[in-house]
N, C-alpha and C positions, 0 to 999 in steps of 0.2 A: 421648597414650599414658600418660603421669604420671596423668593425673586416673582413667585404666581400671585402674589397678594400685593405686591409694590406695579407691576408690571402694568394695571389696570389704570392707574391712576398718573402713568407717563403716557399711555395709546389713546386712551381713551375720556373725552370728555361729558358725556351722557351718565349721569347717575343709575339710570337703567342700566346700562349697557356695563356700566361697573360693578354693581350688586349682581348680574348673572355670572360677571367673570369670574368670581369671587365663590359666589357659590356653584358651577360649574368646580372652580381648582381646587374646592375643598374637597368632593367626591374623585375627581381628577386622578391624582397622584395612587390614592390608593387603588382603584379598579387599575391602573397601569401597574403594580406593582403585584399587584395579586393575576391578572392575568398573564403577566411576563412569567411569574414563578409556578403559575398553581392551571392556568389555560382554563381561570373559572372566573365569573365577574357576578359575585353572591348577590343575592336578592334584595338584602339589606341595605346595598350600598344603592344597587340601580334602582331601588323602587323609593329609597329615599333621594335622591336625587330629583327623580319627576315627580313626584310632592310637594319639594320644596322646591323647586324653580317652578313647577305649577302657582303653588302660592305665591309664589314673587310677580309672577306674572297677570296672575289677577290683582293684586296689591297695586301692581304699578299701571296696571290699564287701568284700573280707579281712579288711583291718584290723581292719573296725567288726562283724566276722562279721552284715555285712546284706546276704548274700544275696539278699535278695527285692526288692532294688532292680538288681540284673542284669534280669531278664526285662521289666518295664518299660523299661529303656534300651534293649534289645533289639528288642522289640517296635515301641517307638517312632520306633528308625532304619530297621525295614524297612518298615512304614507309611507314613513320611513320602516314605521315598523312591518306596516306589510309587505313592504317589497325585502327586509330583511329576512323577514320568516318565510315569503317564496324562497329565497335563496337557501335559507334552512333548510327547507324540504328537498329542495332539488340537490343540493349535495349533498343529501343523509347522511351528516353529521359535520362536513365540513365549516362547517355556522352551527357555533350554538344559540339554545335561547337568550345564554346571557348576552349576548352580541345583539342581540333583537330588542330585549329590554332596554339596552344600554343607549339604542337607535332611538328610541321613542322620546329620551330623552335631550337626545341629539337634534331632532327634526322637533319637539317643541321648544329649543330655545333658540337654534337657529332659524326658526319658522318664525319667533318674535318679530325676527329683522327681514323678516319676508320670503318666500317660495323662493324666488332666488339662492336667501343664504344658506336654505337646506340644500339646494343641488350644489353648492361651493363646498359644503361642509363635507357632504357624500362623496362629490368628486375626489376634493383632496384627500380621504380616508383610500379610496381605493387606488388612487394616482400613487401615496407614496407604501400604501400594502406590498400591489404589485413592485412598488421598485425597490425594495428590499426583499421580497422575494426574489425577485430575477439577481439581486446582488449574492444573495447565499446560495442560490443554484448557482450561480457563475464560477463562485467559491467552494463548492463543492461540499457546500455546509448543509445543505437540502437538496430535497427531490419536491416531483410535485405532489407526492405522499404525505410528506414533514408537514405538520398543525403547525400554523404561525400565529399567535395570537392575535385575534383581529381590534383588542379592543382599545388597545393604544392608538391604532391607526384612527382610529373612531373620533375619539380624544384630541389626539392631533387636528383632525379635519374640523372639528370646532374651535380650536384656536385661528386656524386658517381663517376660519369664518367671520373670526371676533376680529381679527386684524385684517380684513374687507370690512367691513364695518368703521373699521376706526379709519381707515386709510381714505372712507368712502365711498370703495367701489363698488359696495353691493347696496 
């Protein structure tokens, strides 16, 4: 948790962009450690998260009068989460809601940094899913039946994000 609260302030130099990291790594750790053990991501955690990165995110489009980075974050929590919750539906059960809540908060803070950094964030969530699954199928550790917790990946693909951000490229 030390290294997620230090790590902002070597990537990154935008006060915004450090306040989301920060609060992003404080919900963080815990939805990856409760889905790795328990394949549930509670209500409390992901609905406090898009609250409070909602409120940061209005705080700081004030501040900074940059408005025009609200409707992107916007946009990008109600995208995310719909095409999560299609995906819901279409695998009956392989996505849960917690996965979908979890999204919304995904696609609004990568949506901060623009349409762009949600499709980086999404990308890389499913880019390194898939390839630890194909690693434990290969291993003989799974099938394509085995629930793998999707919400780490999720998690991960927002850091991805944060450092396209900080690197520039997005």
């Amino acid at each position: 948790m030390a290294a997620l609260f230090i790590a902002p302030f070597i990537f990154l130099n935008i006060q915004s962009e450090i306040t989301l990291w920060i609060i992003f790594s404080i919900f963080a750790l815990p939805l990856t450690v409760i889905d790795i053990k328990l394949h549930r991501l509670p209500d409390i955690l992901t609905g406090s998260l898009f609250l409070t990165s909602f409120v940061a995110i209005l705080v700081m489009s004030a501040s900074h009068h940059a408005y025009d980075r609200l409707a992107p974050s916007v946009v990008g929590a109600v995208a995310l989460a719909a095409f999560y919750f299609a995906i819901a539906l279409i695998s009956k059960g392989g996505m849960g809601l917690g996965d979908v809540k979890l999204s919304a908060s995904v696609g609004l803070i990568s949506g901060y940094f623009g349409l762009n950094a949600v499709f980086v964030s999404s990308f890389a969530a499913f880019f390194f899913g898939s390839l630890i699954g194909l690693f434990l199928m290969a291993a003989k550790k799974a099938n394509r039946k085995t629930p793998i917790p999707f919400g780490p990946f999720m998690i991960l693909g927002q850091y991805v994000c944060f450092i396209g951000v900080a690197l520039k490229l997005l």
